[in-house]
N, C-alpha and C positions, 0 to 999 in steps of 0.2 A: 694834293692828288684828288682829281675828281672821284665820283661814283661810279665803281664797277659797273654797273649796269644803271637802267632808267628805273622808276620806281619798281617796285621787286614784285614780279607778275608771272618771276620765272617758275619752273617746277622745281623740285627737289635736285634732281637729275643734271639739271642745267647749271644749278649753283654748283654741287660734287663735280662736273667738270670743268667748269671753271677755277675753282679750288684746285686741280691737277694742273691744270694750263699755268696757274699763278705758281707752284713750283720749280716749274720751266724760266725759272731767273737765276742770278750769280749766285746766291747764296745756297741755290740749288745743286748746282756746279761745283760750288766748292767742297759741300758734302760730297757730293761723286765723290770727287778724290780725295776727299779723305778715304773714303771708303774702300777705293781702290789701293791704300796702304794698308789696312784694315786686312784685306783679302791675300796680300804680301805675307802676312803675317800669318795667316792660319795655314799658310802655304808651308813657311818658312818651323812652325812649329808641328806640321804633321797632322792640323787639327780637320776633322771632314768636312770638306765645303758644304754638305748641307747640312750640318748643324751650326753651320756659321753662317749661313742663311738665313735659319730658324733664328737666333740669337740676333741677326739683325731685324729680324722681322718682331719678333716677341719682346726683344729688351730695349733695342729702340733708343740705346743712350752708347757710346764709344766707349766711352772711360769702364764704364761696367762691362761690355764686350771683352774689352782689352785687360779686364781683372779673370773673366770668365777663362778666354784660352788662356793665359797666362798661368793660372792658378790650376788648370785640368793640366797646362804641361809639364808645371812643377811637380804635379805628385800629390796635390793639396786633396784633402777628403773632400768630396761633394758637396756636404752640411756648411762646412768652413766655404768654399767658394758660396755656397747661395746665403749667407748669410753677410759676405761684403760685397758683393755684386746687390742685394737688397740695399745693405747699406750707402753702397754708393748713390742709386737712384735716391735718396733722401734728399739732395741739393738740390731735385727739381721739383721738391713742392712747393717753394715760393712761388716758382716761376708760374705755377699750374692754379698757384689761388689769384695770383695776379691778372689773368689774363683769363682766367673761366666767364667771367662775367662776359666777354664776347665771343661766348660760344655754344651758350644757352637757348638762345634766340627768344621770341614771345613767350614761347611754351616748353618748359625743360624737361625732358627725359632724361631717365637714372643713364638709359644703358647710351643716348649719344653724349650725355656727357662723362659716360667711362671710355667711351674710344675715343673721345678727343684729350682727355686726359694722359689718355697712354700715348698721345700722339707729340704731346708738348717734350721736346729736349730743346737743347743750346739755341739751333737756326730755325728751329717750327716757333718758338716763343717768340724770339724776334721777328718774323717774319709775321705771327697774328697779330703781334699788338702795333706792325706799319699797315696790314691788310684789312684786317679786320673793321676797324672802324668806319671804313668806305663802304662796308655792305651791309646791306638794310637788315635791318634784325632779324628777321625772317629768315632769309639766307645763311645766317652766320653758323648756324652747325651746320650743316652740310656743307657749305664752304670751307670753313678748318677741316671737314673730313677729307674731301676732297686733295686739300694742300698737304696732309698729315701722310695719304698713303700715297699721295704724289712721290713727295721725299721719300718716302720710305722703299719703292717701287724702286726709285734711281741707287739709291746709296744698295740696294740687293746686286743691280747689275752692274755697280760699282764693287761689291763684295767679290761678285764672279768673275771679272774683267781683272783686280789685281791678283786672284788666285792664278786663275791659268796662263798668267801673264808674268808671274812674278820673276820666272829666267831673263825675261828682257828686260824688266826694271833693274839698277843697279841695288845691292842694297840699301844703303844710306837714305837716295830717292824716297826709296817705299817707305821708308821710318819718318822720314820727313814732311812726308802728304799728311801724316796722321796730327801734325801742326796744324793745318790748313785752318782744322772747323774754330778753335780757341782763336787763334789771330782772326780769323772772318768775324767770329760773334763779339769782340774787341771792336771791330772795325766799325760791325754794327752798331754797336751800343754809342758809342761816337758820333756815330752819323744820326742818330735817332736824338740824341741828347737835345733836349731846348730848353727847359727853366733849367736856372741856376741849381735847383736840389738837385735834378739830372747830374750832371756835372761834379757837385759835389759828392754823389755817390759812388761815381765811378770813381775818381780821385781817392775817397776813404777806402773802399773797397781795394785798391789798387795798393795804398799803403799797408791794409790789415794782409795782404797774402802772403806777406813776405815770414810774417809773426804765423801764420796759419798755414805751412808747409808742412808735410808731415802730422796732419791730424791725424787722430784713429778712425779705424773705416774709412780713407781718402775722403773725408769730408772736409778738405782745405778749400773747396771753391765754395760750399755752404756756410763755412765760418765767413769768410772775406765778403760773399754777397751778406749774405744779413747781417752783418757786423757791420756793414759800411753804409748799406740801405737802411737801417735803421738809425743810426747817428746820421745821419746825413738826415732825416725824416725829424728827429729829434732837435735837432740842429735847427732847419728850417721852422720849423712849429713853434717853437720857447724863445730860439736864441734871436731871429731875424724876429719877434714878436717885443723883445726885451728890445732891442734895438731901436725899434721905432717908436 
């Protein structure tokens, strides 16, 4: 993939909408509709579109959203909902140590690299760590900021589209979009894969989820990712080292 732009002479301005424009792909799309299952949902359990608005906007991860109304329309106490809606977000601090390093730029700020942090879920990870490396360093936080509230922008009018919408969607449908984003960031990961570790991660990872269903706090995707990325890491380090 060539260089987003010629050497980086842009302003700030120009990188954050270009960042927005670069949301504007499949993976961007796909959010939509998850999202618009998402809004099926807050519909379907009574929950008020603008605090499920807010909660796309603020929490910014599905799996925690869909712990959030779930748990308010069981009946669950507050404390108990905000303490595994916290816990769930724990799966995406790999993702977030992973991929900071391209989003710091020359010169790091606390407070751009707290909103690019809050900005990193499933498809904003995958999507810096194919985008990111094409922009000049300079650019690269405003760039992620850019592409962070891109997403985030779409999956809200994806929130409001499956709410007032959700008579015309069939059930099943609406519960079925909320697949979307897991099979996409699957697909992703696939498509991104090129050294052999690549490959071998996904594969461990892939065998450890089955053993790590049903974690405490839904932290079966954080068991299966570091459990597979690390033996997979471990693997390549020691064992292809013993090898040769």
């Amino acid at each position: 993939m060539p260089e987003l732009a010629p050497p980086a002479q842009l302003s700030a301005t120009r990188w954050f909408l270009r960042g927005m424009a670069g949301s504007l792909a499949v993976p961007g799309f796909v959010l939509v509709a998850t999202f618009v299952g998402f809004g099926g949902l807050l519909h379907d359990v009574g929950f008020p579109i603008g605090a499920g608005l807010l909660s796309t906007l603020f929490i910014w991860a599905l799996p925690a959203q869909v712990i959030l109304v779930g748990g308010i329309g069981a009946g669950a106490s507050l404390p108990a909902v905000a303490v595994a809606v916290c816990l769930s977000g724990v799966r995406l601090l790999p993702m977030v140590v992973s991929v900071m390093p391209l989003m710091r730029g020359p010169k790091p700020r606390l407070w751009r690299e707290l909103v690019c942090a809050h900005f990193i879920a499933m498809t904003m990870w995958v999507e810096a760590l194919r985008l990111l490396p094409h922009v000049p360093k300079v650019g690269q936080p405003t760039y992620a900021m850019g592409l962070g509230t891109g997403m985030t922008l779409m999956s809200m009018a994806g929130t409001a589209f499956g709410f007032y919408l959700t008579n015309v969607l069939p059930g099943p449908f609406a519960v079925a979009l909320l697949l979307l984003t897991p099979i996409s960031f699957t697909i992703l990961l696939v498509r991104n894969a090129k050294a052999p570790v690549d490959w071998l991660a996904i594969g461990l990872g892939a065998a450890i989820s089955p053993l790590a269903v049903n974690s405490p706090g839904g932290l079966d995707l954080f068991w299966a990712g570091v459990g597979g990325g690390t033996l997979a890491f471990l693997i390549a380090r020691y064992g292809f080292r013993k090898a040769a």
